[in-house]
mmCIF file of the N, C-alpha and C atoms, coordinates in Angstrom:
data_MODEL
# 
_entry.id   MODEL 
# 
loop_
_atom_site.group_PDB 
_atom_site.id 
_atom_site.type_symbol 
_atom_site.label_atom_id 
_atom_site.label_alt_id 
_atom_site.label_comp_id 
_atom_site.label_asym_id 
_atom_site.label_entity_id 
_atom_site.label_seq_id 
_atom_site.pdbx_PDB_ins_code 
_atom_site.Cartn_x 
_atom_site.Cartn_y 
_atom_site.Cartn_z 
_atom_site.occupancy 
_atom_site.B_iso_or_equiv 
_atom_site.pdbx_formal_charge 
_atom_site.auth_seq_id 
_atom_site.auth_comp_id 
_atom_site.auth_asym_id 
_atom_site.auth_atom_id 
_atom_site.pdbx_PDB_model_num 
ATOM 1   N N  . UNK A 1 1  ? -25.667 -33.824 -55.682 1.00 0.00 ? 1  UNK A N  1 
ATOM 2   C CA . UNK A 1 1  ? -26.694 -32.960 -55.130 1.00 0.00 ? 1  UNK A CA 1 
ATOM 3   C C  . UNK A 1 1  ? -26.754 -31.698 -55.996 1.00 0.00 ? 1  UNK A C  1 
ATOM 4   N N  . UNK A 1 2  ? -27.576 -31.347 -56.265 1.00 0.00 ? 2  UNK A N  1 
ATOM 5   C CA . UNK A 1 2  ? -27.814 -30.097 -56.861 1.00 0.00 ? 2  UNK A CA 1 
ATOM 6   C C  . UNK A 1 2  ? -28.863 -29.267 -56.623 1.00 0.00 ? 2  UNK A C  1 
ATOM 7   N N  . UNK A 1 3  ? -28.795 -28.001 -56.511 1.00 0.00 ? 3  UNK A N  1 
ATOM 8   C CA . UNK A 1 3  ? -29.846 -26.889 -55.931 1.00 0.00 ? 3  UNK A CA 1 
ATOM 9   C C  . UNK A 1 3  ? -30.756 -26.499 -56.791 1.00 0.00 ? 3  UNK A C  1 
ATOM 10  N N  . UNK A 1 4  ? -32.279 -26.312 -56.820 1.00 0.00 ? 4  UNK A N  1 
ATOM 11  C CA . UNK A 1 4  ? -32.803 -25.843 -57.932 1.00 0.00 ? 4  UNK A CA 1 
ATOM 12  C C  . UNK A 1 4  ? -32.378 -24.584 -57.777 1.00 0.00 ? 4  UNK A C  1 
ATOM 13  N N  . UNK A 1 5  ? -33.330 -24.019 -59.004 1.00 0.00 ? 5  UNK A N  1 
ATOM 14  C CA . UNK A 1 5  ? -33.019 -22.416 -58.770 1.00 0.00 ? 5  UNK A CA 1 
ATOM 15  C C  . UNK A 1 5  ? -33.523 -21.486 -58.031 1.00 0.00 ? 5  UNK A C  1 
ATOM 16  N N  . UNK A 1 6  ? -34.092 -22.073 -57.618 1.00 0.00 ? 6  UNK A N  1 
ATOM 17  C CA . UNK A 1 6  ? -35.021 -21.482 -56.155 1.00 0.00 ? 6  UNK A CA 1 
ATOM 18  C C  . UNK A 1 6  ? -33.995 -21.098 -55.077 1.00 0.00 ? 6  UNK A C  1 
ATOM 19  N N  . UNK A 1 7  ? -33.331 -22.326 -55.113 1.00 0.00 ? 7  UNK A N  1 
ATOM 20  C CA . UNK A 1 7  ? -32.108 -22.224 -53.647 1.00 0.00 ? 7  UNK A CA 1 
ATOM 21  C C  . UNK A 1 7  ? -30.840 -21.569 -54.261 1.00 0.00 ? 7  UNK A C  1 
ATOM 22  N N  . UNK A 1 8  ? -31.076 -21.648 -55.588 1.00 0.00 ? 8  UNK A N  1 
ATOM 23  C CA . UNK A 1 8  ? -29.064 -20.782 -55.999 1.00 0.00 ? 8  UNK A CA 1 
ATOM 24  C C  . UNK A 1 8  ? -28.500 -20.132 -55.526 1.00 0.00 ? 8  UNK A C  1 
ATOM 25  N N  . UNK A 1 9  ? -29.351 -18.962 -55.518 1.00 0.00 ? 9  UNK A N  1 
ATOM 26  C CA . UNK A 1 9  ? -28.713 -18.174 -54.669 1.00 0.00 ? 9  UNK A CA 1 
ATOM 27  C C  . UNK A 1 9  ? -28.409 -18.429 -53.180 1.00 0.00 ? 9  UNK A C  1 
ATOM 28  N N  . UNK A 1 10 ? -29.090 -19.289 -52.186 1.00 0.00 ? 10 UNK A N  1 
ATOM 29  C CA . UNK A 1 10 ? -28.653 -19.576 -50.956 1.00 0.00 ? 10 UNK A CA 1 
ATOM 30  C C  . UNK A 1 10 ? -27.721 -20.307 -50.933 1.00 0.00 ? 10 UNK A C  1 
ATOM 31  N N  . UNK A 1 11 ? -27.374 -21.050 -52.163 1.00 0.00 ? 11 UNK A N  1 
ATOM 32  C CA . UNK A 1 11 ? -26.244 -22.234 -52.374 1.00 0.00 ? 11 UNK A CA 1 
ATOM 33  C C  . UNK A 1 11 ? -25.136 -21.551 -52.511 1.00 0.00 ? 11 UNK A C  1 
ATOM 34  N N  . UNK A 1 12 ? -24.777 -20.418 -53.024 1.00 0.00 ? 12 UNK A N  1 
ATOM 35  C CA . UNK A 1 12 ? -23.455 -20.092 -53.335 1.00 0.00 ? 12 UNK A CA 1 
ATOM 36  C C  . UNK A 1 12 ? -23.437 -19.549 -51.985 1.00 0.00 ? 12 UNK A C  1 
ATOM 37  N N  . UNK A 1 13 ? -23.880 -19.426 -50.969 1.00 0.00 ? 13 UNK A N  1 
ATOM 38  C CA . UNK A 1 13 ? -23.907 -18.766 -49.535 1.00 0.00 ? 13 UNK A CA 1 
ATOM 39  C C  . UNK A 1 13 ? -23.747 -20.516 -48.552 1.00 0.00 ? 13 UNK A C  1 
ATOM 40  N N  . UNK A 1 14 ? -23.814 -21.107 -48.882 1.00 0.00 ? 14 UNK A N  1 
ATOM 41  C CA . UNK A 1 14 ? -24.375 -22.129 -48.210 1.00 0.00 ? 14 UNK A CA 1 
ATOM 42  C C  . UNK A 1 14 ? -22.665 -23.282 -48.087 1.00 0.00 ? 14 UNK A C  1 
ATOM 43  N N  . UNK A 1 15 ? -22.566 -23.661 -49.900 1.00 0.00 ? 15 UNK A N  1 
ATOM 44  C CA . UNK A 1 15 ? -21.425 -24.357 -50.143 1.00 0.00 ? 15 UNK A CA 1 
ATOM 45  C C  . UNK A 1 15 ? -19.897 -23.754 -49.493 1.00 0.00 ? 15 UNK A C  1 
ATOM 46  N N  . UNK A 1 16 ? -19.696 -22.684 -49.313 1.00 0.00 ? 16 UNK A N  1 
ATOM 47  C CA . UNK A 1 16 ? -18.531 -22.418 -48.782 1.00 0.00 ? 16 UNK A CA 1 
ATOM 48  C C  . UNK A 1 16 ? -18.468 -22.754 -47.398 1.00 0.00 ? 16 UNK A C  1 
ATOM 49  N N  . UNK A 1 17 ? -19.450 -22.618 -46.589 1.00 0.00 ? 17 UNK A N  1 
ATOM 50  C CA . UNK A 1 17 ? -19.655 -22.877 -45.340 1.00 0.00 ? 17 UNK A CA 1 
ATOM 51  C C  . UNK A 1 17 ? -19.102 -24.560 -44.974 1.00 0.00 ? 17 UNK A C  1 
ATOM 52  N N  . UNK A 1 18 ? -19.558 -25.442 -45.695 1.00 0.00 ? 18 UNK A N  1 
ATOM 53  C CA . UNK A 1 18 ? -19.158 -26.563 -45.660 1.00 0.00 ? 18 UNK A CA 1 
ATOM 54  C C  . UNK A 1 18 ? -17.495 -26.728 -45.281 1.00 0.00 ? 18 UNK A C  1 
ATOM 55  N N  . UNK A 1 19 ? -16.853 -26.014 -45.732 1.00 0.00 ? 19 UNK A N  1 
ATOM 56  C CA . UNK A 1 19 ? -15.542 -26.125 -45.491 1.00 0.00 ? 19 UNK A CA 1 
ATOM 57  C C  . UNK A 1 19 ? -15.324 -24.868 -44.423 1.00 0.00 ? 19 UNK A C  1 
ATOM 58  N N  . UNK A 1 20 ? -15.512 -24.250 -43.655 1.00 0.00 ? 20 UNK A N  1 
ATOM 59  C CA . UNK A 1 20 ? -15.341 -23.553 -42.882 1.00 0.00 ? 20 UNK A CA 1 
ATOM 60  C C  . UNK A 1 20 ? -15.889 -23.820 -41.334 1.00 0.00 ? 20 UNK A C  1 
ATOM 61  N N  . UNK A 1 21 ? -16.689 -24.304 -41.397 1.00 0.00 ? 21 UNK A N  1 
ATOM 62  C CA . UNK A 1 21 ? -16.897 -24.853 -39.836 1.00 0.00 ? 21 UNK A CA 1 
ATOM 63  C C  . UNK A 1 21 ? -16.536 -26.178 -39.721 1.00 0.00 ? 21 UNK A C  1 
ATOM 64  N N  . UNK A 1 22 ? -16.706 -26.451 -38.650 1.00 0.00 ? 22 UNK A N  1 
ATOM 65  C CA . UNK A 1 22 ? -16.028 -28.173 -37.871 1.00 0.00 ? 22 UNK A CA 1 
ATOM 66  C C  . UNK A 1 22 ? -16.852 -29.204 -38.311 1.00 0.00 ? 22 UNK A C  1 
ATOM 67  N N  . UNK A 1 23 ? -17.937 -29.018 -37.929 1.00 0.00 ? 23 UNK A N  1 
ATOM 68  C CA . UNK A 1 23 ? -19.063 -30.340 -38.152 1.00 0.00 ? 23 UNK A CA 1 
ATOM 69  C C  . UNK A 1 23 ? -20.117 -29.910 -38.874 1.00 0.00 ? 23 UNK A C  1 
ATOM 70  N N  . UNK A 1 24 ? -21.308 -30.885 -38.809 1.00 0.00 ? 24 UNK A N  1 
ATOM 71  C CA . UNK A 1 24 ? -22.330 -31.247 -39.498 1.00 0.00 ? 24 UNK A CA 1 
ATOM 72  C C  . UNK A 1 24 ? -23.097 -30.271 -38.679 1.00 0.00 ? 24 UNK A C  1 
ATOM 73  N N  . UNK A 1 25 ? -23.032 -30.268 -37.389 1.00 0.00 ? 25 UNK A N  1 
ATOM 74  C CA . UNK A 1 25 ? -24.147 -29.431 -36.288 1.00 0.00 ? 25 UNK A CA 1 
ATOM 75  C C  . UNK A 1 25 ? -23.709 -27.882 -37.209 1.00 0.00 ? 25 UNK A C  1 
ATOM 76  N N  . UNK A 1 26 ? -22.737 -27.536 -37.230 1.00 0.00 ? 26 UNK A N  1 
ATOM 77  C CA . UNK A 1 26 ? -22.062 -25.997 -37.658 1.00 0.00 ? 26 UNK A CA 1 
ATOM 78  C C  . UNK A 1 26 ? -22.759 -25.437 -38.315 1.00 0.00 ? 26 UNK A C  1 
ATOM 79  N N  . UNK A 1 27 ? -22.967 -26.967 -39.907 1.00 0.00 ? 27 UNK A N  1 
ATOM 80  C CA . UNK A 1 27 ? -23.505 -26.400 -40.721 1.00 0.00 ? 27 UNK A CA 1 
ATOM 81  C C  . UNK A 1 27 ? -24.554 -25.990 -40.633 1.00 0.00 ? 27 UNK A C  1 
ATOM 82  N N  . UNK A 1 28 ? -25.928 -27.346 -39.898 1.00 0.00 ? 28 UNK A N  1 
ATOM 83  C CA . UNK A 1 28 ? -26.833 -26.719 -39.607 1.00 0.00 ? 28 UNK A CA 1 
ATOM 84  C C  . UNK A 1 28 ? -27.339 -24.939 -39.266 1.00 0.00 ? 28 UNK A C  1 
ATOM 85  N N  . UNK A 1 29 ? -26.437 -25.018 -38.514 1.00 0.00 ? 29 UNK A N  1 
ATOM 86  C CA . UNK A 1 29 ? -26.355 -23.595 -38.356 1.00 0.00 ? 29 UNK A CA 1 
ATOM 87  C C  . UNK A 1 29 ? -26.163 -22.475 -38.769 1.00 0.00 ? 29 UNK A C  1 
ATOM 88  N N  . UNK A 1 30 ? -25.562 -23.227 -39.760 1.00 0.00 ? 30 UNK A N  1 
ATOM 89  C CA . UNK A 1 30 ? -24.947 -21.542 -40.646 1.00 0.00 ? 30 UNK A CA 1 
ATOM 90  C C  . UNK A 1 30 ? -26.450 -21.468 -42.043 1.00 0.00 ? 30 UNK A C  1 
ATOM 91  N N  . UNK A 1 31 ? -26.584 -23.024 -42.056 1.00 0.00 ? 31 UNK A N  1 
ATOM 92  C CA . UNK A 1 31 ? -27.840 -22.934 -43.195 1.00 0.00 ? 31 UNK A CA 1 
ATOM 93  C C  . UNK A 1 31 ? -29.497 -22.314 -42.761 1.00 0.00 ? 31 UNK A C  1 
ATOM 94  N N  . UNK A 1 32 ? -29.355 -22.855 -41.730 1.00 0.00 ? 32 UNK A N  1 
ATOM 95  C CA . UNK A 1 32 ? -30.906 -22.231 -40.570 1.00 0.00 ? 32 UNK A CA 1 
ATOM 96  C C  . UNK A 1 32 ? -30.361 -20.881 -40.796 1.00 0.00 ? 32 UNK A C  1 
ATOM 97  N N  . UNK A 1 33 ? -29.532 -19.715 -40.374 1.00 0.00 ? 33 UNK A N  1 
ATOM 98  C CA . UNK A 1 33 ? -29.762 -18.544 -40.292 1.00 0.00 ? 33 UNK A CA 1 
ATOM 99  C C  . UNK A 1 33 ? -29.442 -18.328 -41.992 1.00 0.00 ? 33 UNK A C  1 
ATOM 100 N N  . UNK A 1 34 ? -28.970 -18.583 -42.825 1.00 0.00 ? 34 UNK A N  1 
ATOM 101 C CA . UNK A 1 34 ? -28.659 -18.191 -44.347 1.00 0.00 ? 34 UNK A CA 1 
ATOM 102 C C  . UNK A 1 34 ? -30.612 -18.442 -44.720 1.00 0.00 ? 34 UNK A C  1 
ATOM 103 N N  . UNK A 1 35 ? -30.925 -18.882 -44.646 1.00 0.00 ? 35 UNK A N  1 
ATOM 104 C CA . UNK A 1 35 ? -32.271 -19.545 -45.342 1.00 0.00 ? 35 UNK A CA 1 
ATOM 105 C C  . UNK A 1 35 ? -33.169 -18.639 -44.369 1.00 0.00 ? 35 UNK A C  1 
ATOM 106 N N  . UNK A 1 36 ? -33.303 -18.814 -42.410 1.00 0.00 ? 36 UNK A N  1 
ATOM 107 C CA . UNK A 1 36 ? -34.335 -17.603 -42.694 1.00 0.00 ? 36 UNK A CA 1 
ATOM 108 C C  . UNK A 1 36 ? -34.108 -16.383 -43.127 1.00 0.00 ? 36 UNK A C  1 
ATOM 109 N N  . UNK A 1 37 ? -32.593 -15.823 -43.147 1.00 0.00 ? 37 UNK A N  1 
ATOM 110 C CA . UNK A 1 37 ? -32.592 -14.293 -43.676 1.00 0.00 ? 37 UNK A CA 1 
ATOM 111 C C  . UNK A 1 37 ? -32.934 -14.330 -44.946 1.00 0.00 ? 37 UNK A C  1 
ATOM 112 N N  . UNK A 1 38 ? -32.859 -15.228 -45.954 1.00 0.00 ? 38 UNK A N  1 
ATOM 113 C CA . UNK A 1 38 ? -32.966 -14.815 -47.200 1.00 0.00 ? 38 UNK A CA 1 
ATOM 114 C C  . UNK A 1 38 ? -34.919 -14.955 -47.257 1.00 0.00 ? 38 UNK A C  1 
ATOM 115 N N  . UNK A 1 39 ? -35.637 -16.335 -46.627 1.00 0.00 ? 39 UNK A N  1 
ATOM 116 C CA . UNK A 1 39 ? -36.667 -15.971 -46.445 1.00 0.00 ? 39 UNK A CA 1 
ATOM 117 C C  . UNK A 1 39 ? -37.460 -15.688 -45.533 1.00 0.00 ? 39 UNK A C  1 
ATOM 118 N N  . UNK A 1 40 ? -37.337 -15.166 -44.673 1.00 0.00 ? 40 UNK A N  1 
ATOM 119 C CA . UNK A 1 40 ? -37.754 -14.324 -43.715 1.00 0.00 ? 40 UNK A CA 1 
ATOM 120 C C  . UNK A 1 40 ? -38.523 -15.396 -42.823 1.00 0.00 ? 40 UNK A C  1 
ATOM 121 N N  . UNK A 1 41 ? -37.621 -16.297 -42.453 1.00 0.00 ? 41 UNK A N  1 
ATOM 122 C CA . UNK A 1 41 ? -38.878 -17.466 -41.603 1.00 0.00 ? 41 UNK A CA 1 
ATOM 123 C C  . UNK A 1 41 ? -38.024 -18.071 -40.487 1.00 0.00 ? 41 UNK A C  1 
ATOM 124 N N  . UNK A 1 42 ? -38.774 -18.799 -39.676 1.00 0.00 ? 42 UNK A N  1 
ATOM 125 C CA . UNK A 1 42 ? -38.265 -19.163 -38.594 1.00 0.00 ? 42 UNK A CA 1 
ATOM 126 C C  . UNK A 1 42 ? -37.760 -20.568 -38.274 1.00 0.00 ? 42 UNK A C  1 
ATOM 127 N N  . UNK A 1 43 ? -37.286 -21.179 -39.281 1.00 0.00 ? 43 UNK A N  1 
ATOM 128 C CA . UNK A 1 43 ? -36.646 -22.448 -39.331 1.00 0.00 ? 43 UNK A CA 1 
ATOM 129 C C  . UNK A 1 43 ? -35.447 -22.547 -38.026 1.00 0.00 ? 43 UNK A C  1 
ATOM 130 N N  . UNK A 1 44 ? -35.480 -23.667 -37.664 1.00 0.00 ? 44 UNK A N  1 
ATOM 131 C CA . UNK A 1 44 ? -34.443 -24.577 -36.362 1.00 0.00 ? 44 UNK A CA 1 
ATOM 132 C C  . UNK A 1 44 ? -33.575 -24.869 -36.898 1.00 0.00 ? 44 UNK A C  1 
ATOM 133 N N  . UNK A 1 45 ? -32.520 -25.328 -36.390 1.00 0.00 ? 45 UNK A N  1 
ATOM 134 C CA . UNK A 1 45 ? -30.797 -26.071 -36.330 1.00 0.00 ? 45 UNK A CA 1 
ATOM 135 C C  . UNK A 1 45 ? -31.499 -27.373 -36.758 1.00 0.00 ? 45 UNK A C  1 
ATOM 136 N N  . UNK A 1 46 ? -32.797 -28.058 -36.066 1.00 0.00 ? 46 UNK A N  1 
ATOM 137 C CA . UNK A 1 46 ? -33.029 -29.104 -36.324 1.00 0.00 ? 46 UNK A CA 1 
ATOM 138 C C  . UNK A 1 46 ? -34.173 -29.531 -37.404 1.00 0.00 ? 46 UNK A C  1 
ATOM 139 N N  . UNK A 1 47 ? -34.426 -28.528 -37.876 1.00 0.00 ? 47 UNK A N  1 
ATOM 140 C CA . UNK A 1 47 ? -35.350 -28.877 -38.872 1.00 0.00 ? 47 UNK A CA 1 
ATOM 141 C C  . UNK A 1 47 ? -34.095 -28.355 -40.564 1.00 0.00 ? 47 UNK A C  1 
ATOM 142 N N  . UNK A 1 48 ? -32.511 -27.997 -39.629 1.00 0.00 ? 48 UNK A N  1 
ATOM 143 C CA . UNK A 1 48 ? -31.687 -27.948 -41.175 1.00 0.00 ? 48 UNK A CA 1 
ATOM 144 C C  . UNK A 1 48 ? -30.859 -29.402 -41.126 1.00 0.00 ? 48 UNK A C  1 
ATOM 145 N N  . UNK A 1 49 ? -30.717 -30.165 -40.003 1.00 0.00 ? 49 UNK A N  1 
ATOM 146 C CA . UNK A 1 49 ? -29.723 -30.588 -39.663 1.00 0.00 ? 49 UNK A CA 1 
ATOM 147 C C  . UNK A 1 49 ? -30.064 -32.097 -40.594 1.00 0.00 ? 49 UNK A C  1 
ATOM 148 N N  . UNK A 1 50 ? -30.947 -32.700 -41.143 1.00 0.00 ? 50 UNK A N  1 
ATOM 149 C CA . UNK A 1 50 ? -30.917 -33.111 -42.546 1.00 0.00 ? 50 UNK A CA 1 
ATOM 150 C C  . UNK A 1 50 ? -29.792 -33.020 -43.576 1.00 0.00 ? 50 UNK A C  1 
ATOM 151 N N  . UNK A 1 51 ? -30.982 -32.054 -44.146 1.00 0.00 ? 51 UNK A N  1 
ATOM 152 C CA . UNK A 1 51 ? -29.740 -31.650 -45.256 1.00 0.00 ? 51 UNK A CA 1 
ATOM 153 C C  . UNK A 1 51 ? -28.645 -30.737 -45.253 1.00 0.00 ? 51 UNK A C  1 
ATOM 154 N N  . UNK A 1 52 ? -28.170 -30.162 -43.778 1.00 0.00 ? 52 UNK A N  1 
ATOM 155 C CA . UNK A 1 52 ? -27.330 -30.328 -43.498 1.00 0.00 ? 52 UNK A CA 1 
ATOM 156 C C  . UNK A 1 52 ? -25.974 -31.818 -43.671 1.00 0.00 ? 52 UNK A C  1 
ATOM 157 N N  . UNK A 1 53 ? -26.576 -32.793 -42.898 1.00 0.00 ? 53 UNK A N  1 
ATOM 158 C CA . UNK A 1 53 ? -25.653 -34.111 -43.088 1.00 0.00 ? 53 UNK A CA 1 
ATOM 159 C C  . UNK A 1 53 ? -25.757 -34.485 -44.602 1.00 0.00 ? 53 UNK A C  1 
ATOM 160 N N  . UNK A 1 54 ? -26.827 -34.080 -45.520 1.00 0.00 ? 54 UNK A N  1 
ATOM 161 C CA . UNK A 1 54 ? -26.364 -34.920 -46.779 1.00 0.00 ? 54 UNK A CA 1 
ATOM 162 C C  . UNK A 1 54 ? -25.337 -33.738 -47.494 1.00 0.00 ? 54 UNK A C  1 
ATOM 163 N N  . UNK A 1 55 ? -25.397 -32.632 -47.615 1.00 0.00 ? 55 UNK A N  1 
ATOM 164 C CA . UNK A 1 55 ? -24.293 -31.599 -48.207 1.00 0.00 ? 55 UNK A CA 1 
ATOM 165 C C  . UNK A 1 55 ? -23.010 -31.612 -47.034 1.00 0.00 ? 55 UNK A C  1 
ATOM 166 N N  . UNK A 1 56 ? -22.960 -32.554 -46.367 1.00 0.00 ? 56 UNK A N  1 
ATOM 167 C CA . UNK A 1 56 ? -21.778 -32.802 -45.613 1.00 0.00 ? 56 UNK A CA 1 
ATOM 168 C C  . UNK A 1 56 ? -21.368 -33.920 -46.166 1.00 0.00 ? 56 UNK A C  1 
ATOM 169 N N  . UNK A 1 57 ? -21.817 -34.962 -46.195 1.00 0.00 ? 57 UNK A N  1 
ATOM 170 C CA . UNK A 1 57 ? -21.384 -36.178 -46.872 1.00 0.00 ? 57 UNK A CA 1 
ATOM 171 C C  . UNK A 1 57 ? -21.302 -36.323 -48.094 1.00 0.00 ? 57 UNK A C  1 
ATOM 172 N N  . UNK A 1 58 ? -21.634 -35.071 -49.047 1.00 0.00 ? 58 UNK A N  1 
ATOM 173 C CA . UNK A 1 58 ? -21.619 -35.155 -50.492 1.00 0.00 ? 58 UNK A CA 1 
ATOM 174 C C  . UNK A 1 58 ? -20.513 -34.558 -50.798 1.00 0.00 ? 58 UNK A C  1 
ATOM 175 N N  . UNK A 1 59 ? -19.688 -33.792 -49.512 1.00 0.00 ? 59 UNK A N  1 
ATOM 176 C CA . UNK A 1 59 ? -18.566 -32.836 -49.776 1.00 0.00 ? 59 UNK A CA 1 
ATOM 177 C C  . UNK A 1 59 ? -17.479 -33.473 -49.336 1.00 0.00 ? 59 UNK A C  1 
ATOM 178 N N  . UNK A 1 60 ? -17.774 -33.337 -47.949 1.00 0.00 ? 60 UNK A N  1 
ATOM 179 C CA . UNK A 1 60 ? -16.530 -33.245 -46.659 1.00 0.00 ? 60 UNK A CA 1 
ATOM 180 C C  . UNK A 1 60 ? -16.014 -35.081 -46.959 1.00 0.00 ? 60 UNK A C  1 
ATOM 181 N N  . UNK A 1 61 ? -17.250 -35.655 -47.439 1.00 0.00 ? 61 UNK A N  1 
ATOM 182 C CA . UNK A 1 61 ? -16.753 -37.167 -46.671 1.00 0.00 ? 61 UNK A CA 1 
ATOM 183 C C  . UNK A 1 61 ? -16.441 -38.343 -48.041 1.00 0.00 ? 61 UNK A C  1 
# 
């Protein structure tokens, strides 16, 4: 998996998280609020929880 450069900067915010919370839902979560603060929008747990599970399974599993 790799981030364009669009997302880099949310990626080096994003990849550590992977190892710091419990599950796949976590991540969702930590990526929904990293992504709207950086762009100011109103994205869901469930509209991260995608690619959430594939940067879980590309890491954790």
């Amino acid at each position: 998996m790799h981030a364009s450069e669009e997302y880099e900067y949310e990626a080096t915010w994003i990849l550590p998280m992977v190892y710091k919370v419990p599950n796949v839902e976590s991540l969702a979560v930590e990526i929904t609020d990293i992504l709207n603060q950086s762009f100011n929008s109103t994205l869901t747990k469930e509209e991260c929880i995608g690619i959430a599970q594939q940067i879980w399974e590309q890491i954790r599993e």
